[in-house]
LONUTOR-885452 format. One record per residue (C-alpha): x, y, z; residue in three letters. Coordinates in nm, 3 decimals, padded with zeros to 5 digits. Layout:
REM LONUTOR-885452
SITE      xx      yy      zz type
SITE       X       Y       Z  ALA
...
This chain:
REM LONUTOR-885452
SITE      xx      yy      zz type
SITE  04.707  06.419  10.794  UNK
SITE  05.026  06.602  10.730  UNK
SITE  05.295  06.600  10.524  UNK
SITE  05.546  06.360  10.728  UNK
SITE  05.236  06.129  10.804  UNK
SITE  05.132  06.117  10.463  UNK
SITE  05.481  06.052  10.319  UNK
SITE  05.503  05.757  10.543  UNK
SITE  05.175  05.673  10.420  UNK
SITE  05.279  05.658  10.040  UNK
SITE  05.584  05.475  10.176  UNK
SITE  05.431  05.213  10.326  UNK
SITE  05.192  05.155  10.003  UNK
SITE  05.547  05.119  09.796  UNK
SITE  05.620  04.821  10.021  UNK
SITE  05.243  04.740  10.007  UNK
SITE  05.290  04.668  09.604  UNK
SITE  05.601  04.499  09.648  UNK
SITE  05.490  04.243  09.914  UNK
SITE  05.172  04.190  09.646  UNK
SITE  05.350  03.974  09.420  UNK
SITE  05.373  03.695  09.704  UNK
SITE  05.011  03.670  09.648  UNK
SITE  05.092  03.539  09.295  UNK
SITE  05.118  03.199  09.252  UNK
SITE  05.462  03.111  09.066  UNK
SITE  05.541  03.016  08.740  UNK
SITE  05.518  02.678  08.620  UNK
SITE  05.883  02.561  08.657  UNK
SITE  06.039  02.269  08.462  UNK
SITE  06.147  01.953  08.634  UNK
SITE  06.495  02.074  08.724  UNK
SITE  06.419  02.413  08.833  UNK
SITE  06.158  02.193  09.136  UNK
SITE  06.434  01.995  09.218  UNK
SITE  06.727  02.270  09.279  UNK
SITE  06.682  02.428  09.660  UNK
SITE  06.488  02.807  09.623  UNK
SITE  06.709  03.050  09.602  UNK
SITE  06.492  03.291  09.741  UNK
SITE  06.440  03.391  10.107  UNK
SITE  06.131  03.368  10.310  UNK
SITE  05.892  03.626  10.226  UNK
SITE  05.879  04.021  10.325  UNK
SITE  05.601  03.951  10.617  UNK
SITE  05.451  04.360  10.592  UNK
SITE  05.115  04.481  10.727  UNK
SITE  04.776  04.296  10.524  UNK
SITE  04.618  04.712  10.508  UNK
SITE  04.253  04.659  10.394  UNK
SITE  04.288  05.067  10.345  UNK
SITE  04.590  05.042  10.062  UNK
SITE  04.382  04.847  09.821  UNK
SITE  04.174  05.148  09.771  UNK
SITE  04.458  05.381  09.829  UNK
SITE  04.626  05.169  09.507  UNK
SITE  04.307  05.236  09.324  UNK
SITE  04.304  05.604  09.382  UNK
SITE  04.674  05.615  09.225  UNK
SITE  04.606  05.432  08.933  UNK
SITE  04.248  05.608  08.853  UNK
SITE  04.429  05.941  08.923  UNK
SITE  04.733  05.869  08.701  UNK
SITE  04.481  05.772  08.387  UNK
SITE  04.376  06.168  08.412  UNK
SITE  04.541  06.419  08.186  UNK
SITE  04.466  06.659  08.424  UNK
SITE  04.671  06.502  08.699  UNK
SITE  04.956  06.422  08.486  UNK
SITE  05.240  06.635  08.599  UNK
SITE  05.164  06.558  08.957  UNK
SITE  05.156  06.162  08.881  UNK
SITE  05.480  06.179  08.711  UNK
SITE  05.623  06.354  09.036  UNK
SITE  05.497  06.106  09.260  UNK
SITE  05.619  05.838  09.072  UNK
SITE  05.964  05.976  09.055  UNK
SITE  05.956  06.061  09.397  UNK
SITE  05.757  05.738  09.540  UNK
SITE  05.828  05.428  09.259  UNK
SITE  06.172  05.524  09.063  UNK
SITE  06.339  05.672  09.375  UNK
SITE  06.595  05.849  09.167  UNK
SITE  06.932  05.937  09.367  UNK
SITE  06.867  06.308  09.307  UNK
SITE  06.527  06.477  09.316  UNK
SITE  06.690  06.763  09.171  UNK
SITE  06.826  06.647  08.862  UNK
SITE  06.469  06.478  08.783  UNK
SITE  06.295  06.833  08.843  UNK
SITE  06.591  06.993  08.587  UNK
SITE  06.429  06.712  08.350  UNK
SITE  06.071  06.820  08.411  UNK
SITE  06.162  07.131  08.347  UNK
SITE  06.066  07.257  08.716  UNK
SITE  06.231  07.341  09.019  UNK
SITE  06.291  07.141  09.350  UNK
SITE  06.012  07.306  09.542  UNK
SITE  05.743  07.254  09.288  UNK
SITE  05.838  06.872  09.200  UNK
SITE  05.794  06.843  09.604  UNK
SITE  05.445  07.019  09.556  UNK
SITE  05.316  06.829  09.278  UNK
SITE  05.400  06.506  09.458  UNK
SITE  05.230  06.580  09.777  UNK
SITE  04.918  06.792  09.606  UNK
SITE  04.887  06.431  09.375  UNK
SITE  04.939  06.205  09.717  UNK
SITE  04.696  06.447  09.882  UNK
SITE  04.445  06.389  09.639  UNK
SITE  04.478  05.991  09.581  UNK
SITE  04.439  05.994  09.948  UNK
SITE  04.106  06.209  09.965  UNK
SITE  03.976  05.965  09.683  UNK
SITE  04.078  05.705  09.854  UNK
SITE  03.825  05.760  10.113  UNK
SITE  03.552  05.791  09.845  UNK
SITE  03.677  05.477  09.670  UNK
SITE  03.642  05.321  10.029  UNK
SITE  03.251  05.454  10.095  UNK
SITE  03.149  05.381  09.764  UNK
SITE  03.251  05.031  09.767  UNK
SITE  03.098  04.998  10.136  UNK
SITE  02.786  05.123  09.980  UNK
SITE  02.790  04.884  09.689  UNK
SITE  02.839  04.621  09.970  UNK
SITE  02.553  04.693  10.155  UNK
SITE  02.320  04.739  09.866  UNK
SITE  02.432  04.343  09.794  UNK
SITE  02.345  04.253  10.109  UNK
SITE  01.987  04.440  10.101  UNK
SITE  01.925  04.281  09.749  UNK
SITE  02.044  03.943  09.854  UNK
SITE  01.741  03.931  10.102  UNK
């Protein structure tokens, strides 16, 4: 994968966990609130990708690791916060341009290459379930 097809990877799993919280039902509401008209649109109708879900996982396992810290905080800038100027938050990381840009792909690059081990180890737990349900 390269860089461009990756970074349109980690941009379609922003808009992945945004369009996750129309899974959720509402909160309860009290009798008025039912009875104005929604003032909310009809939902953001983006791809179902069985692949994100593990993709998600990767991110969040990764970004638990003190080893991977400086490259999760990059990738979070770069990917969740979407700051208006990359380099003002390197100059507060205390790094420059070029290596904020590394750390956020060589983090991306890595959640993505677990993301395929997330993927075969849960297919293996799966079929293990299956061979102990017979």
């Amino acid at each position: 994968m390269t860089d461009k097809e990756l970074n349109a990877y980690c941009e379609a799993w922003v808009n992945w966990c945004y369009t996750r919280r129309f899974y959720l039902q509402p909160g309860a509401q009290n009798i008025l609130a039912r009875m104005l008209p929604s003032k909310t649109g009809a939902p953001p109708n983006a791809r179902n990708d069985p692949d994100m879900q593990f993709f998600n996982m990767a991110i969040h396992a990764m970004a638990d690791m003190p080893k991977h810290a400086n490259g999760f905080a990059c990738f979070k800038i770069t990917y969740i916060e979407q700051p208006d100027s990359i380099k003002r938050a390197a100059a507060n990381l205390e790094i420059d341009r070029s290596t904020f840009y590394r750390r956020a792909n060589a983090f991306a690059k890595k959640a993505y290459s677990m993301r395929g081990s997330l993927k075969a180890a849960h297919h293996a737990m799966a079929e293990c379930d299956l061979v102990d349900a017979d």
